[in-house]
C-alpha positions in Angstrom: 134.5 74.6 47.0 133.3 70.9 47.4 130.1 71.5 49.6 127.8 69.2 51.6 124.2 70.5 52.3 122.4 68.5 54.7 118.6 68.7 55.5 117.0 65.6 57.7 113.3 66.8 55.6 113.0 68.3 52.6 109.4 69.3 51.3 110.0 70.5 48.0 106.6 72.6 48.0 105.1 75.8 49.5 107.6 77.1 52.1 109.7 74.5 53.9 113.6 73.2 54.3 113.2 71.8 50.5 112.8 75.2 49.0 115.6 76.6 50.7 117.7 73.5 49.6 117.0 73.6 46.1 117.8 77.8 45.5 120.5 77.9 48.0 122.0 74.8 46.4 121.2 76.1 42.6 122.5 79.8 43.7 126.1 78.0 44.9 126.2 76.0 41.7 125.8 78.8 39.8 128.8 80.7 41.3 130.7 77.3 40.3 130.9 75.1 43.5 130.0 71.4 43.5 127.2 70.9 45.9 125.9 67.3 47.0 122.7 67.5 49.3 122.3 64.7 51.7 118.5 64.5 52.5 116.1 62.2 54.3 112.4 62.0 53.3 110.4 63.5 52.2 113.5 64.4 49.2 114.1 67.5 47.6 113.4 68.9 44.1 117.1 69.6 43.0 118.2 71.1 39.9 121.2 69.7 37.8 124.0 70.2 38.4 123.5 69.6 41.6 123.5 65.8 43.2 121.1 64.2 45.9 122.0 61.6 48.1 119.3 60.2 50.0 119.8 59.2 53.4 116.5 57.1 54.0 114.9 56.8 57.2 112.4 54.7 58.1 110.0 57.3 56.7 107.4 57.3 60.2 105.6 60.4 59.1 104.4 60.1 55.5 101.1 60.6 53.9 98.8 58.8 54.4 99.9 56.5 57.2 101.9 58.9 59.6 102.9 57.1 62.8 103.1 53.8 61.0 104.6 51.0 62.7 107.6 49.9 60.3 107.4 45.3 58.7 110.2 43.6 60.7 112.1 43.4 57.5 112.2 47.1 57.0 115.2 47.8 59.9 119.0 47.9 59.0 120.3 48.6 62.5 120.5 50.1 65.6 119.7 53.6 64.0 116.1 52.5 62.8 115.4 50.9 66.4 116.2 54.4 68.1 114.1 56.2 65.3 111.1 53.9 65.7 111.3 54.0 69.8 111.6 57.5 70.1 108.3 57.4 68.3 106.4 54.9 70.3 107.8 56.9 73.2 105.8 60.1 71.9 109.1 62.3 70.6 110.5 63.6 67.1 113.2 61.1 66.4 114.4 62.4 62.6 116.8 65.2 63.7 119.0 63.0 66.2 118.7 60.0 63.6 119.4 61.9 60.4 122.7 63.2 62.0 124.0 60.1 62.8 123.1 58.8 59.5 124.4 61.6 57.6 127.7 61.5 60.2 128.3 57.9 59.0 128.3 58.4 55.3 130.4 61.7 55.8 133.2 60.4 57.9 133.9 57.7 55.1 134.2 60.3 52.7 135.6 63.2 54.6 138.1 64.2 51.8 135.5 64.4 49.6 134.3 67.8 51.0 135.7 71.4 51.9 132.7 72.3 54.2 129.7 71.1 55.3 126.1 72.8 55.7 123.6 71.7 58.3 120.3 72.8 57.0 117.8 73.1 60.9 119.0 69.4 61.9 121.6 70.3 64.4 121.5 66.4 65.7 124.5 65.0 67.8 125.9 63.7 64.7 127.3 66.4 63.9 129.7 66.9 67.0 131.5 63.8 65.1 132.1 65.4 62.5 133.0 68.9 64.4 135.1 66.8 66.6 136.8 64.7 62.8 137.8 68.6 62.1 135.1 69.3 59.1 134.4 72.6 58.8 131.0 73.0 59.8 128.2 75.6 59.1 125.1 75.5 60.4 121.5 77.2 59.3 119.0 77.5 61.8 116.3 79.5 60.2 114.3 79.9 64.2 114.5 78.3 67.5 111.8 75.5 67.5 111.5 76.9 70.8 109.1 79.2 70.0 106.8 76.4 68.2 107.1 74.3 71.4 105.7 77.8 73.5 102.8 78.5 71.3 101.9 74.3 71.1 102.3 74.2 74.8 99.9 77.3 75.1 97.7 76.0 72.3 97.4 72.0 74.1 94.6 71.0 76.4 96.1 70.3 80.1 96.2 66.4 79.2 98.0 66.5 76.2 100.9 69.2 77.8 103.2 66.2 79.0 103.0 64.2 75.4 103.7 68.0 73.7 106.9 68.6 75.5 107.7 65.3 74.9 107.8 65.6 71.2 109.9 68.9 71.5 112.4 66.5 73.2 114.7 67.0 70.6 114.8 70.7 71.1 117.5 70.8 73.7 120.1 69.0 71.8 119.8 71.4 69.2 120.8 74.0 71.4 123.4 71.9 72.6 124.3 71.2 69.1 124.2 74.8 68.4 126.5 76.1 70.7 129.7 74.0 69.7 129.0 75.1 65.6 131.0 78.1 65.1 129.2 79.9 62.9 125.5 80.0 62.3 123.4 81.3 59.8 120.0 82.7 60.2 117.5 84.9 58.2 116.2 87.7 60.3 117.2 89.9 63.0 114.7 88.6 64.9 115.7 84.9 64.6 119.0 85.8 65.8 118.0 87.3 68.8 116.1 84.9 69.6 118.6 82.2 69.2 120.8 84.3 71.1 118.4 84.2 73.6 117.2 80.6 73.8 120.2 78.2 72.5 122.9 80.7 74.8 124.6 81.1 71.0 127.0 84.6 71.5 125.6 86.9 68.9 128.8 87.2 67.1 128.7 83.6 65.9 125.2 84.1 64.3 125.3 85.4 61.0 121.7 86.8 59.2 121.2 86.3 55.6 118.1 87.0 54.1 115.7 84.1 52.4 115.2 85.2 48.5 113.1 84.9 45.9 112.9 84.2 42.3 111.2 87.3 40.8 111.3 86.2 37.5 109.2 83.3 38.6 107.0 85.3 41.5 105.7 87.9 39.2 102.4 90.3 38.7 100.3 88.6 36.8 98.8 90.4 33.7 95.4 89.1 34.4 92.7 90.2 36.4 93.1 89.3 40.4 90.4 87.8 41.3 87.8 90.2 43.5 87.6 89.3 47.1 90.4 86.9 47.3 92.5 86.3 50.2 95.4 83.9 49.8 97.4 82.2 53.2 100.2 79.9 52.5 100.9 78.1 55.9 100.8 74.9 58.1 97.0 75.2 59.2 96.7 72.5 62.2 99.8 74.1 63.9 98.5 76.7 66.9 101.8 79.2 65.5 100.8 80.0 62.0 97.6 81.9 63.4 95.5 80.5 61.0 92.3 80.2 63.8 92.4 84.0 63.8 91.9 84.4 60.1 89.2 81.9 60.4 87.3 84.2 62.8 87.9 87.5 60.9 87.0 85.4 57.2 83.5 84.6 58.5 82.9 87.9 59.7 83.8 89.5 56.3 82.0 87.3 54.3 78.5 89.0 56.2 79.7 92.2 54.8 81.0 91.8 51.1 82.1 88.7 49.1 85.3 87.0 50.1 87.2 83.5 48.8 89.3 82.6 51.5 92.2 80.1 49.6 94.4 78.4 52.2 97.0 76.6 51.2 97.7 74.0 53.5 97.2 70.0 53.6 94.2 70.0 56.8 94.1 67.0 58.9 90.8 65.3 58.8 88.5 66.0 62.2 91.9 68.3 62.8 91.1 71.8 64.3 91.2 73.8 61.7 88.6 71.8 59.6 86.2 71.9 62.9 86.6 75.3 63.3 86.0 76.1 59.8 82.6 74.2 60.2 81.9 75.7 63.2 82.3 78.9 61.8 79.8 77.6 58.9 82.3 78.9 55.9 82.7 75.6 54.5 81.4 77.4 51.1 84.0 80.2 51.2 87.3 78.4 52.3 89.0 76.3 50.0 92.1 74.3 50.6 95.0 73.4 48.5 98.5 71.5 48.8 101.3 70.3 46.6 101.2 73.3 44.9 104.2 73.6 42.5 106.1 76.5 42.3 104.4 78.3 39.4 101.2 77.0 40.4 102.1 78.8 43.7 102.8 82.1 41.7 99.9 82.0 39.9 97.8 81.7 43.1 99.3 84.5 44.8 99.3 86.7 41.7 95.4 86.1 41.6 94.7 87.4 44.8 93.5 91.0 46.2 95.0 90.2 49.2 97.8 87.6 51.2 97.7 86.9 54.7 100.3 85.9 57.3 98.3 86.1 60.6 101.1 83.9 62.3 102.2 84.7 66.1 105.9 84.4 65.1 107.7 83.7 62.1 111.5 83.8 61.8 111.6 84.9 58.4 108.5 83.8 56.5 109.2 83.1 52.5 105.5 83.5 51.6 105.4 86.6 52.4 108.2 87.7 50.2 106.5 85.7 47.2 103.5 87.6 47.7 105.8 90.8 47.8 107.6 89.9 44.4 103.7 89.0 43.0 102.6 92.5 43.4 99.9 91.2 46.4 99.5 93.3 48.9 99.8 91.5 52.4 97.9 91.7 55.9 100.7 90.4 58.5 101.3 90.0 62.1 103.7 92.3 63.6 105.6 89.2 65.0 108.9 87.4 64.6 110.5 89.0 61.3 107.5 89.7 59.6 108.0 93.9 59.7 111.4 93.1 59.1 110.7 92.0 56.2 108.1 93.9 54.4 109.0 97.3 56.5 107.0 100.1 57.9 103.3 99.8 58.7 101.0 100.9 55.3 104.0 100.5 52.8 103.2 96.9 51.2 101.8 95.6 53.9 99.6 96.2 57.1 100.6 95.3 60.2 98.1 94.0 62.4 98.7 92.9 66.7 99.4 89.5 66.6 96.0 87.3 67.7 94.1 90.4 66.9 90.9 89.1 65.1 89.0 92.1 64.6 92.1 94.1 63.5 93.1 91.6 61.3 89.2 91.8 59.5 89.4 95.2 59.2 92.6 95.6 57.8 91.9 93.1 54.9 88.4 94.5 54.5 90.5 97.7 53.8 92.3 96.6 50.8 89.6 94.2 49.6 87.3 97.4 49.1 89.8 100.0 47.3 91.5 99.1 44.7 93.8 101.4 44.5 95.3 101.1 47.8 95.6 97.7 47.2 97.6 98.5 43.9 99.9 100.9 45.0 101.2 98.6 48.3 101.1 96.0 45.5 103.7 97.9 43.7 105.7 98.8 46.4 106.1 95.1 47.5 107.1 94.1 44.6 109.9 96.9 44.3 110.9 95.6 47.8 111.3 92.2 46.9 113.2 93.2 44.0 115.8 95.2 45.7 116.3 93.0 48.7 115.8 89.2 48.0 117.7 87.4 46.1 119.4 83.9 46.0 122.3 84.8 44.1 123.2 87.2 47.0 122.1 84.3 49.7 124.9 82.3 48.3 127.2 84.9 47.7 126.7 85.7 51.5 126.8 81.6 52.7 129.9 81.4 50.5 131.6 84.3 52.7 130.4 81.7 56.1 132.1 78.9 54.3 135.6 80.9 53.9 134.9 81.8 57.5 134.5 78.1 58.7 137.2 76.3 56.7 139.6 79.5 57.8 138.9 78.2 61.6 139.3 75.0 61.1 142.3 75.2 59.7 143.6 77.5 62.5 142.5 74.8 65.1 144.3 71.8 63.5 147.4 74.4 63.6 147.2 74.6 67.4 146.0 71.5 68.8 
């Protein structure tokens, strides 16, 4: 197959839409399909023989002057003036401005392409190209409902107008969502939950596990290092739990030693840097970003312990690295996190989701034996070897494609 994979973002590093990109679009070229990604900033780490296009936007968000206002010589068209006034105007322009980007330089080369994959954009554009007869498949790894909820919870009265604001976008995904035919999603959970909030029938949402490369996420022969806890997640944001963790780190460190490595790029003055010196554990929290992949390994393979203290998580790749490192894991039972590392006490403890003390205890737990911490070690990583894979991701999304191109064919028959 000829295959488009589109994704508006694509951070290559530690979790995020470019991971996916890169294996799902390496696993399809492997099974012998030509796959061009079409990617706004910031632009994936792809692997040959796979080709990027880059669909460049005005680039409003980047490091280290998010929220910049653009040089009059920097817009093209009409596009870049609804981008950058969505953003004065307090909302998330890139996924409606991305699809009708992406849109434009598809329709001129429709026969290029058996199928196309949205990768979380799900921006009007792509009802164009629905409408043009491309077969169309859709991933939508959770419903940024839930993000919007737990901001909204999170956000001090004042701010609760500018927060929905930004999750603006939200409702034309679900629009979006509910005239693709097939959807793909990576946990039980998510699709009940996009079931739920998008009005999607179940039988159009398909689940297909994340994977993992186990050859890459591996046990490390060394040492781990004692009293190491590892969280991989987007600190500043109220969702990933990381306050909690916070809370339970600085009681542990009264009772034994304990490294607390997040890995995470903090906002200056943000919340999670006050609270960690409010908490006065400054000395034992250190933070990293940009970590690549093996550097990532590496980390995880180091540590006693990993931590996903999130309140939901639709699928949660971390955590399956961990898993295929040999780490044993303190998670929240939320989203699809006991989906995917099963049963309470087999590689992972399951802890009440905002549950400070139970979260402390539980790592103090496996941070003080050894052995218990080795043996769920083990089992993880048997788990992640008999479950995740890319090679059966695209295998699977290959089966969605067949699906897609077989309706649209079907449709062109009868209209």
């Amino acid at each position: 197959m000829r295959i488009a994979v589109l994704s508006y973002r694509s951070k290559p590093h530690c979790g995020g839409q470019g991971v996916y990109v890169r294996h799902l679009s390496r696993g399809l070229a492997e099974l012998g399909h030509d796959v061009e990604v079409f990617s706004g900033q910031p632009y994936p780490d792809l692997e040959d023989p796979v080709t990027l296009t880059r669909v460049p936007s005005l680039d409003l968000y980047r490091e280290p002057d998010p929220f910049r206002t653009p040089r009059p010589g920097e817009y093209r068209d009409a596009i870049d003036l609804l981008e950058v006034a969505t953003m004065w105007t307090a909302g998330f322009p890139e996924p409606l401005t991305f699809s009708l980007r992406a849109a434009r330089l598809l329709r001129a080369r429709a026969d290029e392409f058996d199928v196309v994959h949205d990768n979380q954009c799900l921006g009007y554009g792509l009802l164009g190209l629905r409408t043009a007869g491309i077969p169309l498949v859709a991933t939508v790894h959770h419903p940024i409902t839930r993000d919007r909820v737990a901001d909204l919870a999170a956000a001090r009265w004042w701010r609760k107008p500018a927060v929905r604001r930004w999750y603006g976008f939200v409702r034309m995904q679900a629009r979006v969502a509910r005239r693709i035919p097939r959807l793909i999603t990576v946990s039980q959970a998510s699709a009940a939950d996009i079931a739920a909030d998008f009005s999607v029938p179940a039988e159009r949402i398909r689940t297909i596990p994340l994977g993992v490369d186990t050859t890459l996420f591996r046990p490390s022969p060394g040492a781990r290092v004692p009293g190491r806890v590892v969280a991989v997640a987007s600190a500043d944001v109220p969702l990933k739990g990381i306050r909690h963790l916070l809370e339970a780190v600085a009681k542990l460190r009264t009772e034994r030693p304990v490294e607390l490595v997040l890995v995470s790029r903090l906002t200056e003055d943000g919340p999670t840097r006050r609270l960690i010196d409010g908490l006065g554990i400054g000395d034992v929290v250190r933070t990293v970003h940009g970590l690549a992949d093996h550097a990532l390994a590496a980390l995880l393979a180091s540590a006693q312990v990993a931590c996903v203290p999130s309140l939901y998580e639709g699928f949660s790749l971390p955590t399956v690295e961990a898993m295929a490192c040999g780490t044993p894991l303190v998670v929240s039972r939320a989203g699809a996190l006991p989906e995917v590392v099963g049963d309470d006490g087999e590689c992972a403890y399951l802890v009440p989701p905002g549950d400070t003390e139970a979260l402390g205890r539980r790592l103090g737990e496996l941070l003080d034996e050894p052995g218990l911490s080795g043996r769920l070690g083990k089992v993880g990583r048997r788990r992640a070897l008999a479950r995740f894979s890319w090679r059966s991701v695209a295998e699977s999304t290959v089966d969605c494609y067949a699906e897609a191109i077989e309706r649209t064919r079907l449709e062109r028959a009868a209209s």
